[in-house]
C-alpha positions in Angstrom: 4.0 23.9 -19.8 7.3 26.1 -19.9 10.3 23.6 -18.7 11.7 26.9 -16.7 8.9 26.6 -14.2 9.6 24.9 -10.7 9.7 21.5 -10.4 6.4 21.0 -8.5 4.2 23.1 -10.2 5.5 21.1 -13.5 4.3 17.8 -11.6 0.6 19.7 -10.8 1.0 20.4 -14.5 1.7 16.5 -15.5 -0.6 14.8 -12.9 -4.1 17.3 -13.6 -2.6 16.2 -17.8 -2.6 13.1 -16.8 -5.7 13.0 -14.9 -7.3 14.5 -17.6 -6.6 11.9 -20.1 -7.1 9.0 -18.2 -10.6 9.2 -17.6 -11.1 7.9 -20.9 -9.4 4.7 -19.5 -10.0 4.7 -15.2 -11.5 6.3 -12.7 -9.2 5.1 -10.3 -5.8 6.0 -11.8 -7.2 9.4 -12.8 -8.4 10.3 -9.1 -5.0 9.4 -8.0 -3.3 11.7 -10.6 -5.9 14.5 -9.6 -5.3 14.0 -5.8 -1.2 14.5 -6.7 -1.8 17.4 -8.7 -3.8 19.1 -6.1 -1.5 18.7 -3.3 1.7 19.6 -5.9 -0.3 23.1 -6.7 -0.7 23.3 -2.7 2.6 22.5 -2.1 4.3 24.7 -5.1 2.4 27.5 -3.8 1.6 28.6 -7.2 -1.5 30.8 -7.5 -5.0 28.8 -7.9 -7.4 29.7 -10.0 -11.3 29.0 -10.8 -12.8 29.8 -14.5 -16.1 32.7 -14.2 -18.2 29.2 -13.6 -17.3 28.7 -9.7 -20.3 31.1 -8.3 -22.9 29.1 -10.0 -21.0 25.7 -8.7 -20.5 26.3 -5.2 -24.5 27.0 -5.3 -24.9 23.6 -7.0 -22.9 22.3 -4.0 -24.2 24.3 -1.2 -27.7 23.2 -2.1 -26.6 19.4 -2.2 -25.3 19.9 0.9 -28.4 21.5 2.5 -30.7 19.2 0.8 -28.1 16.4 2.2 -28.8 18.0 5.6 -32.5 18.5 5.8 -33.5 15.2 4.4 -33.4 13.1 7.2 -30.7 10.6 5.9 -28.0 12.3 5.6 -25.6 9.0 5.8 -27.1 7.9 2.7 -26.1 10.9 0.7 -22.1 10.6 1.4 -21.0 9.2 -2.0 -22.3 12.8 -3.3 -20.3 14.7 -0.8 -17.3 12.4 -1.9 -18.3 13.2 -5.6 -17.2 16.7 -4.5 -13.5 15.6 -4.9 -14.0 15.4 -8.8 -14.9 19.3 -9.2 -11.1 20.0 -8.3 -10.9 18.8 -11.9 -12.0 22.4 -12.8 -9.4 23.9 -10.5 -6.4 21.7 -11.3 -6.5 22.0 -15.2 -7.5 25.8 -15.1 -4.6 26.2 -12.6 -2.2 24.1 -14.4 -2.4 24.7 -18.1 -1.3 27.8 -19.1 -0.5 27.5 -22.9 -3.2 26.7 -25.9 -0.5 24.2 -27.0 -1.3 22.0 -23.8 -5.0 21.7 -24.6 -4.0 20.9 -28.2 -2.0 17.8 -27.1 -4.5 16.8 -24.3 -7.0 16.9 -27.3 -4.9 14.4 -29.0 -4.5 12.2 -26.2 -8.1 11.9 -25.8 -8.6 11.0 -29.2 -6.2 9.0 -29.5 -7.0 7.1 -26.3 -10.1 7.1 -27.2 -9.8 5.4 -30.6 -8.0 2.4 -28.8 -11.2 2.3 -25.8 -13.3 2.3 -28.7 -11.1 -0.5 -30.7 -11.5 -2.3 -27.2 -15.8 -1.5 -27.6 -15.6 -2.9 -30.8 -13.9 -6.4 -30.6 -16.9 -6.3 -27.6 -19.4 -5.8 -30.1 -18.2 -8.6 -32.3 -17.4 -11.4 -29.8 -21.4 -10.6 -28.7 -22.6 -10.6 -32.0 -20.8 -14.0 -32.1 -21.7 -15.5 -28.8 -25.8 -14.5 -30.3 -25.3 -16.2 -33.0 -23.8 -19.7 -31.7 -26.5 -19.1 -29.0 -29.3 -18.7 -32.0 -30.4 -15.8 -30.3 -31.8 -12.3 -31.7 -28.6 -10.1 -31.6 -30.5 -7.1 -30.6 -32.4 -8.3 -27.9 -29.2 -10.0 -26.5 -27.0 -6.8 -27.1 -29.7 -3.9 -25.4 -29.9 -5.0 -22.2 -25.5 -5.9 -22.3 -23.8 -3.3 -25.0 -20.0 -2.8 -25.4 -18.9 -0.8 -22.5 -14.5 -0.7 -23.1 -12.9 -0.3 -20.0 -15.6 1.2 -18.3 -18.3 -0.3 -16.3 -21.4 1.0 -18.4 -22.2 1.4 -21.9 -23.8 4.9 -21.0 -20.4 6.4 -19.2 -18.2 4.7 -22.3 -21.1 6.8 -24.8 -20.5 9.8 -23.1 -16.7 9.6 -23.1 -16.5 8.8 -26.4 -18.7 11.7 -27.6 -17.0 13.9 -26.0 -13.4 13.2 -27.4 -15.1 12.7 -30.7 -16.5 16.7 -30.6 -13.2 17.8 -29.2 -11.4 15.7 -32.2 -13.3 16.8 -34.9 -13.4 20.8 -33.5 -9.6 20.2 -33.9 -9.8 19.0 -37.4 -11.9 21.6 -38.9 -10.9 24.6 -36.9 -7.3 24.8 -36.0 -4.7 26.2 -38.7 -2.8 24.1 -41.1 0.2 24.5 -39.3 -1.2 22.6 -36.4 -2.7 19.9 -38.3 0.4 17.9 -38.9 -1.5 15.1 -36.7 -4.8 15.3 -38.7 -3.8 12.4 -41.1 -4.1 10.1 -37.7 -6.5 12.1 -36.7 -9.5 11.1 -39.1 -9.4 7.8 -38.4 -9.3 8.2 -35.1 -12.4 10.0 -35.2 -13.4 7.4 -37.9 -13.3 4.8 -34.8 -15.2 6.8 -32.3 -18.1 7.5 -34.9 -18.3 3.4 -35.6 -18.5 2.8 -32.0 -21.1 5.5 -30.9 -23.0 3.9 -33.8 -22.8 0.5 -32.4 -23.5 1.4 -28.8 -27.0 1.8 -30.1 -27.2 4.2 -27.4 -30.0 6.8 -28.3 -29.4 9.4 -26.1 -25.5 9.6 -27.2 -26.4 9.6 -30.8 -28.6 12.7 -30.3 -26.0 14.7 -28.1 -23.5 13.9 -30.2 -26.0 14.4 -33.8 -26.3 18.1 -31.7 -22.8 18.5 -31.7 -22.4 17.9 -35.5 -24.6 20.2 -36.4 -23.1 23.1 -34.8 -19.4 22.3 -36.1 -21.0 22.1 -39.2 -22.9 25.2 -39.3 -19.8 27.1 -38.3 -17.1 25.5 -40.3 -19.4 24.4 -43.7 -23.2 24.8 -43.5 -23.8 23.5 -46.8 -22.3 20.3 -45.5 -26.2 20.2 -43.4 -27.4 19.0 -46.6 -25.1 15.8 -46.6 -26.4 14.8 -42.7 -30.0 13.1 -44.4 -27.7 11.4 -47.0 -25.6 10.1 -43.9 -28.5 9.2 -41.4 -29.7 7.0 -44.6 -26.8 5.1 -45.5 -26.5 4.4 -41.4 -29.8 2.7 -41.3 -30.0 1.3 -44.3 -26.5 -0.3 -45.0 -25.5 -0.5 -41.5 -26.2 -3.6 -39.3 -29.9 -4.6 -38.7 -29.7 -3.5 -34.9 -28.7 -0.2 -36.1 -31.7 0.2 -37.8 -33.7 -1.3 -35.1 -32.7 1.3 -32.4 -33.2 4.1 -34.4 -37.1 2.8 -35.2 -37.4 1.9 -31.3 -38.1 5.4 -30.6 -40.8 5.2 -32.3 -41.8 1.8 -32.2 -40.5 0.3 -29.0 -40.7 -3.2 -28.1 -41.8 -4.2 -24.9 -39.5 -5.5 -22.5 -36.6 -4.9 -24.7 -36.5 -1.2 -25.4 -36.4 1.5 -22.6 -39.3 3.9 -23.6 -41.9 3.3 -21.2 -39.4 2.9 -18.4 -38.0 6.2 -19.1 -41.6 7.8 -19.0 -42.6 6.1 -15.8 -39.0 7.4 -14.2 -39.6 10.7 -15.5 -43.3 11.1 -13.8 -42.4 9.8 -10.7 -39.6 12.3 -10.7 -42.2 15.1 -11.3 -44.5 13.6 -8.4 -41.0 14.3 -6.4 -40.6 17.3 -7.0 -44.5 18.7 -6.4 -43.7 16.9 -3.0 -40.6 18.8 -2.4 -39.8 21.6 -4.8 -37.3 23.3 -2.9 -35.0 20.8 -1.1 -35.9 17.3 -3.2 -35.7 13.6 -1.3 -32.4 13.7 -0.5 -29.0 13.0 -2.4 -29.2 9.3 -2.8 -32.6 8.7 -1.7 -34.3 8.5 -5.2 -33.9 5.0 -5.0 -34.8 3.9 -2.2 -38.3 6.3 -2.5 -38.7 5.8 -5.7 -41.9 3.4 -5.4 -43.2 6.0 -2.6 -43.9 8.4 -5.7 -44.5 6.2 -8.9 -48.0 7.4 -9.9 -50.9 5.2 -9.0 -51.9 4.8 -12.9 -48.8 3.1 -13.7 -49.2 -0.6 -13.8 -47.1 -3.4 -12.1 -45.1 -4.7 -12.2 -43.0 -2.1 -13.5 -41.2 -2.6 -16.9 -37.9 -4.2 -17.1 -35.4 -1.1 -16.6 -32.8 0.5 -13.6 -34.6 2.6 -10.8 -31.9 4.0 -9.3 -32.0 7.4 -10.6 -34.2 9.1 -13.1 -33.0 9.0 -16.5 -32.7 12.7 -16.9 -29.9 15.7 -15.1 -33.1 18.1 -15.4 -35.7 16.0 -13.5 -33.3 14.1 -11.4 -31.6 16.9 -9.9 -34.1 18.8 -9.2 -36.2 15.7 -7.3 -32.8 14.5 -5.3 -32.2 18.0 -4.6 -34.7 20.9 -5.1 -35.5 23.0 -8.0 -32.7 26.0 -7.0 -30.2 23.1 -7.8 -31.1 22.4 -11.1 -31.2 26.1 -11.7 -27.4 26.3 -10.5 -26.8 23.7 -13.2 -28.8 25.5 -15.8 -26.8 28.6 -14.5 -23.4 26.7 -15.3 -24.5 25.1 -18.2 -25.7 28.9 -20.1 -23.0 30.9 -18.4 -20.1 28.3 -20.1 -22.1 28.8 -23.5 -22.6 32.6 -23.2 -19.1 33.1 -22.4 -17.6 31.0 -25.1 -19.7 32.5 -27.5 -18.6 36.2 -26.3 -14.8 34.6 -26.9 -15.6 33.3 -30.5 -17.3 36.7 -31.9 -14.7 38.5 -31.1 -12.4 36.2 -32.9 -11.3 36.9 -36.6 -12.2 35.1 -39.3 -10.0 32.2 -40.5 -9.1 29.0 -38.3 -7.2 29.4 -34.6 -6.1 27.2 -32.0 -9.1 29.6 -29.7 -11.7 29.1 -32.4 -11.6 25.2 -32.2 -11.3 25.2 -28.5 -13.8 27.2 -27.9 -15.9 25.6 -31.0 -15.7 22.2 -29.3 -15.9 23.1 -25.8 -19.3 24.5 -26.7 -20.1 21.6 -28.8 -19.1 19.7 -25.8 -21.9 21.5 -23.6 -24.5 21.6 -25.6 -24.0 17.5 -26.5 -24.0 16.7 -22.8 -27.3 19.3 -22.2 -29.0 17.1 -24.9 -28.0 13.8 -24.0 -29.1 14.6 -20.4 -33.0 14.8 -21.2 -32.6 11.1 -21.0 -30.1 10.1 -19.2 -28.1 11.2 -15.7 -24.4 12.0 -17.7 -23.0 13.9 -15.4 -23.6 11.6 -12.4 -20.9 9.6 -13.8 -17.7 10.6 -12.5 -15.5 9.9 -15.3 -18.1 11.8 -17.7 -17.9 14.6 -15.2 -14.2 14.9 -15.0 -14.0 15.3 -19.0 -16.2 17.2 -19.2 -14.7 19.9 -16.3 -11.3 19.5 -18.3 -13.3 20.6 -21.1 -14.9 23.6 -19.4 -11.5 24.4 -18.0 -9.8 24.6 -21.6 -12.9 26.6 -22.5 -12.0 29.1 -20.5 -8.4 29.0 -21.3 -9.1 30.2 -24.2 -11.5 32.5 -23.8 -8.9 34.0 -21.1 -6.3 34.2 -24.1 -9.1 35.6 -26.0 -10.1 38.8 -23.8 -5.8 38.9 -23.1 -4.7 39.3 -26.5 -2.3 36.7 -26.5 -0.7 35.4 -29.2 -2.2 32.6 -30.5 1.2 30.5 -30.2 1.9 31.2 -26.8 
């Protein structure tokens, strides 16, 4: 942000920055900042602007909305209409940031921010790992059903924050030029504590978005470095705590009651039953819930396994039985369209590190790690998961902008 430009359009600037960043902390305060930097780029009168990804979104939100319409409670769906506020996440940090340097800082913020939320998951995990043990409990089956969570409310929104400045931290470290990695010496353990405390979240789903993630960094900064990944999978099981190892085998082996499996199966087939029912238009924002036992196949037996029924455990089924099948085909739409066009932007880079070849490294890292850890679980129903990950988008196409511009790589 160039210190010449006018005063408001500077505060849009700060407060979408700001916004940003915080999610990693609040929800609250990083509405709040979004709200002032919408009505300072209003105000300012600067020009607005929406990356290639809009078309595809405003048919993700014209289809809620008709689906919101035709469902025959539409006062239930609301709190998805209000979610509508958090997509001007896309248009305030696309409109706002104008330099690669202001993506490199907001990288460090996040990971920065997000070593001390995961320092704050951590002294969680211990003072529960504690409170089992004075108890005489079994850690793990204390610790499943009530993980770390940091400042936010659920272990699942703090896993998918955390992976995501993790893959934008380490896309910095191994992509951008030396002369921007005068940081990196605090950035490695930074990264250091959001690895530690994905591991102990013990949630599976983040573990495989964010194993997805490594592997593509990887492959494009060091593939022989693939080989080390078995070594490292290893020495997490074996020399890592016991409920480490546990997790990992419950996918497998799952133990009744304890692990989520067979809830995530039976959440999944009702969801298909919902979608045979109504392929085109779904239940109705909101109104999985309150259906759900209108649709959970007669086979299953009850009562149903210990486990939360208020959505379905996956962005692919859920949307598409809240909301029809054309609306998870807008999503998909989004979703490709963000990795097509950021791959476009990386072949025509040259070879050699760039500030564009680690954003647009880890923004598609980013994508591909959230479409993973969605098969089992609703990510970006979250709002503070969706708001990173629109900044994320946004900075993609930042870059890809500067890409296709010829700009410097400075400016």
């Amino acid at each position: 942000m160039s210190p010449s430009q006018p005063l408001l359009q500077r505060a849009a600037f700060y407060c979408a920055f700001g916004a940003a960043a915080s999610t990693l902390l609040s929800i609250a305060v990083s509405q709040i900042l979004l709200a002032l930097a919408i009505a300072a780029l209003f105000i300012s009168g600067a020009k607005l602007r929406l990356p290639p990804v809009w078309l595809p979104l405003a048919l993700f939100m014209a289809g809620t909305l008709l689906s919101l319409a035709l469902s025959g409670q539409p006062s239930a769906g609301r709190p998805q209409i209000r979610k509508f506020f958090v997509y001007l996440t896309l248009l305030a940090v696309y409109s706002t940031f104008r330099h690669l340097a202001d993506v490199r800082r907001l990288v460090a913020w996040w990971g920065g921010i997000g070593a001390l939320a995961g320092v704050w998951g951590l002294s969680q995990f211990l003072q529960k790992l504690e409170t089992a043990r004075r108890a005489g409990q079994g850690f793990y089956e204390s610790y499943v059903g009530e993980r770390m969570t940091g400042p936010m409310s659920h272990w699942m929104t703090f896993g998918g924050l955390l992976m995501m400045a993790l893959v934008m931290l380490s896309a910095s470290l191994l992509f951008s030029p030396r002369t921007e990695r005068g940081g990196r010496w605090l950035g490695i353990p930074c990264a250091g504590v959001l690895a530690l405390a994905l591991l102990l979240g013990l949630t599976r789903g983040i573990w495989l978005g964010a194993a997805g993630a490594a592997l593509y960094l990887l492959w494009y900064w060091k593939r022989l470095l693939l080989l080390a990944l078995p070594v490292l999978l290893v020495a997490a099981l074996w020399l890592g705590p016991a409920s480490v190892r546990t997790r990992f085998l419950s996918g497998f082996q799952p133990r009744q009651e304890v692990d989520s499996n067979q809830h995530r199966i039976i959440c999944w087939r009702t969801g298909w039953e919902m979608i045979k029912a109504h392929p085109w238009l779904g239940v109705g924002p909101e109104l999985v819930k309150t259906k759900f036992m209108d649709y959970v196949p007669a086979d299953v037996p009850r009562p149903l396994p210990t486990g939360g029924y208020g959505h379905l455990h996956s962005i692919y089924i859920h949307y598409a039985a809240e909301r029809g099948i054309p609306v998870l085909l807008a999503l998909l739409w989004l979703l490709a369209k963000c990795l097509w066009d950021f791959r476009r932007a990386i072949l025509r880079l040259p070879a050699g590190p760039s500030s564009q070849k680690f954003i647009l490294h880890g923004a598609t890292a980013v994508v591909l790690a959230i479409m993973i850890s969605g098969i089992s679980e609703l990510n970006l129903g979250d709002s503070e998961v969706l708001t990173m990950f629109l900044a994320v988008i946004a900075c993609g196409y930042l870059a890809v902008a500067k890409v296709f511009e010829g700009e410097p790589e400075r400016a």
